[in-house]
C-alpha positions in Angstrom: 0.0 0.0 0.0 2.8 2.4 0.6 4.8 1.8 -2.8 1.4 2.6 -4.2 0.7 5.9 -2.1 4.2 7.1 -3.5 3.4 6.4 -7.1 0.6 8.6 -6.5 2.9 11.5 -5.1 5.3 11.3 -7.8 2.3 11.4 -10.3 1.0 14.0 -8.5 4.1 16.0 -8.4 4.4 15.3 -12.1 0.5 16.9 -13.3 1.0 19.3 -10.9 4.4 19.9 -12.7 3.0 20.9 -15.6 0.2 22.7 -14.6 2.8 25.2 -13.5 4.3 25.3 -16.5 1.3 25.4 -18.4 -0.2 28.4 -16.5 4.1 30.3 -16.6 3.7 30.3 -20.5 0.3 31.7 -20.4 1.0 34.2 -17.3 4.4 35.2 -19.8 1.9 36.2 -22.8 -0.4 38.0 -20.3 2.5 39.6 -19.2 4.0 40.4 -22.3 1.4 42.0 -24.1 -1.2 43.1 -21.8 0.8 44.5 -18.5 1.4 48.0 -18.3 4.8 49.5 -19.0 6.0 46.3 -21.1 7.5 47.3 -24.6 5.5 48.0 -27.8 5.3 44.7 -29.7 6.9 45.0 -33.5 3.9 46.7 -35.5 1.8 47.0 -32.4 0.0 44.6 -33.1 -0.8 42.0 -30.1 -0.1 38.6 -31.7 -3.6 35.8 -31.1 -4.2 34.2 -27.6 -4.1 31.2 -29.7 -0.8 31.0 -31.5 0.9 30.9 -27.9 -1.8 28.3 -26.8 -1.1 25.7 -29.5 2.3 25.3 -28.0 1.7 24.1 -25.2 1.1 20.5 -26.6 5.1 20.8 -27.3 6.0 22.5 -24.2 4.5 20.2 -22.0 5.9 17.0 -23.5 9.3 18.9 -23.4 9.6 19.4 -20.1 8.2 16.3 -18.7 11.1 14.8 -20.4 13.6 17.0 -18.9 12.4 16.8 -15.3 12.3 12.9 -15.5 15.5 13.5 -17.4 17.3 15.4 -14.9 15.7 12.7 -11.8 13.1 15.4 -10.4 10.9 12.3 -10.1 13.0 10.2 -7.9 12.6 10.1 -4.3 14.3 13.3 -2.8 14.4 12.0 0.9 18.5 13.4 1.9 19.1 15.3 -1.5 18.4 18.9 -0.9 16.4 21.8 -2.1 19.3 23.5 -3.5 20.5 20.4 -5.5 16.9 20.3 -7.0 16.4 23.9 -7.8 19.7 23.4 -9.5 18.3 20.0 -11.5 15.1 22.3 -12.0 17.3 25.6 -13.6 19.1 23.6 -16.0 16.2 21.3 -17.4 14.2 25.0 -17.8 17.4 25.8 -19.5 18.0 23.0 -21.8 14.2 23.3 -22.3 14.1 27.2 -23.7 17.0 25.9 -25.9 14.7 23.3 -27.4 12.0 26.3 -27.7 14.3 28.3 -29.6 15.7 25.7 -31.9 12.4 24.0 -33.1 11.1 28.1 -33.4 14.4 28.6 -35.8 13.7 25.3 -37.8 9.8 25.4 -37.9 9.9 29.1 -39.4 6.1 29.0 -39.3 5.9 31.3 -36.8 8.2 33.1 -34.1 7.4 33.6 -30.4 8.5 36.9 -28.5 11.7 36.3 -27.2 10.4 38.3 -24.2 7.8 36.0 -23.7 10.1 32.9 -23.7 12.8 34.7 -20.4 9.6 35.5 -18.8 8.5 32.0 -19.2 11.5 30.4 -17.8 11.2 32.9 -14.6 7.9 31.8 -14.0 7.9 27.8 -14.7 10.9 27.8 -12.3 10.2 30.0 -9.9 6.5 28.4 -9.6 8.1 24.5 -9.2 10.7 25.3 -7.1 7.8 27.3 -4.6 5.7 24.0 -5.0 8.2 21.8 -4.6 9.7 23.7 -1.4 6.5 23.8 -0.4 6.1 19.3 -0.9 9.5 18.9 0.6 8.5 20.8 4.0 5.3 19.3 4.4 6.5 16.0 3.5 9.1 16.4 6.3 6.5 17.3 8.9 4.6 14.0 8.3 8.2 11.8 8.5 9.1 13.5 11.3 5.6 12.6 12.8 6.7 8.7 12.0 4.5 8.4 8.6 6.0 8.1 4.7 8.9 6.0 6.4 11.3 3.8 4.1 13.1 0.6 6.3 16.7 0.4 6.0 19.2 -2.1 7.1 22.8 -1.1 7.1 25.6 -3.7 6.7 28.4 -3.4 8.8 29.5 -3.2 12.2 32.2 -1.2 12.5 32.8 2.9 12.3 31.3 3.6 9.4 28.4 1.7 10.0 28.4 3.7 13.5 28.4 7.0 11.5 25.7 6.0 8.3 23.0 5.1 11.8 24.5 8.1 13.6 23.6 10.7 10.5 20.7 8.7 9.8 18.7 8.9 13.1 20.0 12.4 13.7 17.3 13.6 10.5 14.7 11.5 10.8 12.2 14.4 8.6 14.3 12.1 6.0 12.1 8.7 6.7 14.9 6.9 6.5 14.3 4.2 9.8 17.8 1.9 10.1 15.8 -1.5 11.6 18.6 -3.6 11.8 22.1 -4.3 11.7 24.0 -7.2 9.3 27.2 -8.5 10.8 29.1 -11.4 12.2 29.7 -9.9 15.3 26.0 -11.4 16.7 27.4 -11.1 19.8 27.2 -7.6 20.5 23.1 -7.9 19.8 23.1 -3.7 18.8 24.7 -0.6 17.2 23.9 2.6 18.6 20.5 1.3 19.5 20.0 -1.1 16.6 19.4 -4.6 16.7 22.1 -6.7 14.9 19.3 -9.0 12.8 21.6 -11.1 10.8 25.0 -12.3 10.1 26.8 -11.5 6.8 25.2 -15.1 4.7 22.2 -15.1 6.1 20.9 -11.5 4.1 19.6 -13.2 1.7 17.2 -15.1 3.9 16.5 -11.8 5.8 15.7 -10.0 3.6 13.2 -12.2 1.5 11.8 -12.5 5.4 10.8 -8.9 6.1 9.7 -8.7 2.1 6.8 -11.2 3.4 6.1 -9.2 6.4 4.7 -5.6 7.1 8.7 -4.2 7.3 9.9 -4.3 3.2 14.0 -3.2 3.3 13.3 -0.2 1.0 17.6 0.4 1.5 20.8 -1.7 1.9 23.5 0.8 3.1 26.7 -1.3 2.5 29.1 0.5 5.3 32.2 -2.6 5.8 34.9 -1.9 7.8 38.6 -2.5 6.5 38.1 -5.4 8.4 35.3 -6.3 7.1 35.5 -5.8 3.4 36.4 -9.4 2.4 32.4 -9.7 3.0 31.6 -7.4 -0.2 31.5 -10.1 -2.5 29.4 -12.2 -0.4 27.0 -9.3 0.9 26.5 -8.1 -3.4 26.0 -11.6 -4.1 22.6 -11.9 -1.9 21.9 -8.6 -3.1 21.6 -9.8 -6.9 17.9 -10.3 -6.8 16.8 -7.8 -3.8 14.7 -5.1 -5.0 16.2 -2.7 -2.1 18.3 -0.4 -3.2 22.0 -0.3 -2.5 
């Protein structure tokens, strides 16, 4: 049920996506040609509502493709907001590009240049404000213990001490470490967290919690020297694990 509620976010975030784009290049026309103190358009002549209207069936396309492109569609749960507003600046970039160059090869008719910058001000300006927006509220229901993805961190040593340390320390993240994977079975925790298997028993693990209520959403390898003769055997019960590593 939750893999399905975040399919729905990300194609929410995608419609509403391009409604904000949509409405940018029709706010950029407005703007253009009916706001006072904007330029005289060549001839004076205000160019039809619907010559900028029939371009949104490229637009839209366009930028879809960028966004996804670019990874705006992937969970963002420890990247941060100035990371995606850059992603978001240089999709709008490369997409004005693509604008301009179909414009120049089509011939059939030429757009105000002054519509296209105000465009790219407003599409940007309006997803990064949504997607601020998304980011903060999103953290106030992890923080509240909902939205949560289950990871398991292999290793026992003090990296693996660190990845739980940075880990619990932001939990508007949703990133919950469960459980520990390492030989030393002995110890029973690490910083608070159960050790749950030893290095060849993953596998076995892993399919375990997939049948439960607890899916591992994330394998965070984090060996020690001493324990990095386990990689190969730890990536080898990771071949068919849907977790990401």
């Amino acid at each position: 049920m939750l893999y399905r509620y975040s399919e729905v976010i990300r194609a929410g975030m995608a419609v509403a996506d391009l409604l904000l784009v949509a409405g940018a290049w029709l706010a950029a026309y407005a703007l253009r040609f009916h706001a006072p103190g904007m330029p005289e358009p060549p001839g004076s002549e205000i160019p039809a509502f619907r010559q900028y209207a029939l371009a949104l069936p490229v637009i839209l396309p366009v930028w879809f493709l960028l966004f996804r492109s670019r990874g705006l569609y992937r969970p963002q749960r420890v990247g941060s907001l100035a990371d995606e507003a850059g992603r978001v600046l240089l999709a709008t970039a490369f997409g004005v590009l693509v604008l301009v160059t179909i414009g120049f090869f089509a011939r059939s008719y030429y757009y105000s240049r002054l519509v296209t910058l105000l465009f790219a001000g407003l599409s940007s300006g309006a997803v990064l404000g949504f997607r601020a927006v998304l980011r903060l509220s999103l953290r106030r229901i992890r923080r509240r213990g909902y939205n949560l993805r289950f990871v398991v961190v292999v290793g026992a040593g003090e990296l693996a001490e660190l990845v739980i340390e940075r880990l619990q320390a932001h939990p508007e993240a949703g990133l919950r470490v469960v459980g520990v994977v390492s030989d030393e079975t002995a110890r029973r925790a690490l910083r608070g967290v159960p050790i749950v298997s030893p290095f060849g028993e993953l596998q076995p693990y892993l399919a375990a919690q997939r049948r439960s209520d607890r899916r591992i959403d994330q394998v965070v390898i984090a060996l020690s020297r001493e324990e990095s003769h386990q990689l190969e055997k730890v990536l080898s019960a990771l071949d068919e694990e849907i977790a990401s590593v």
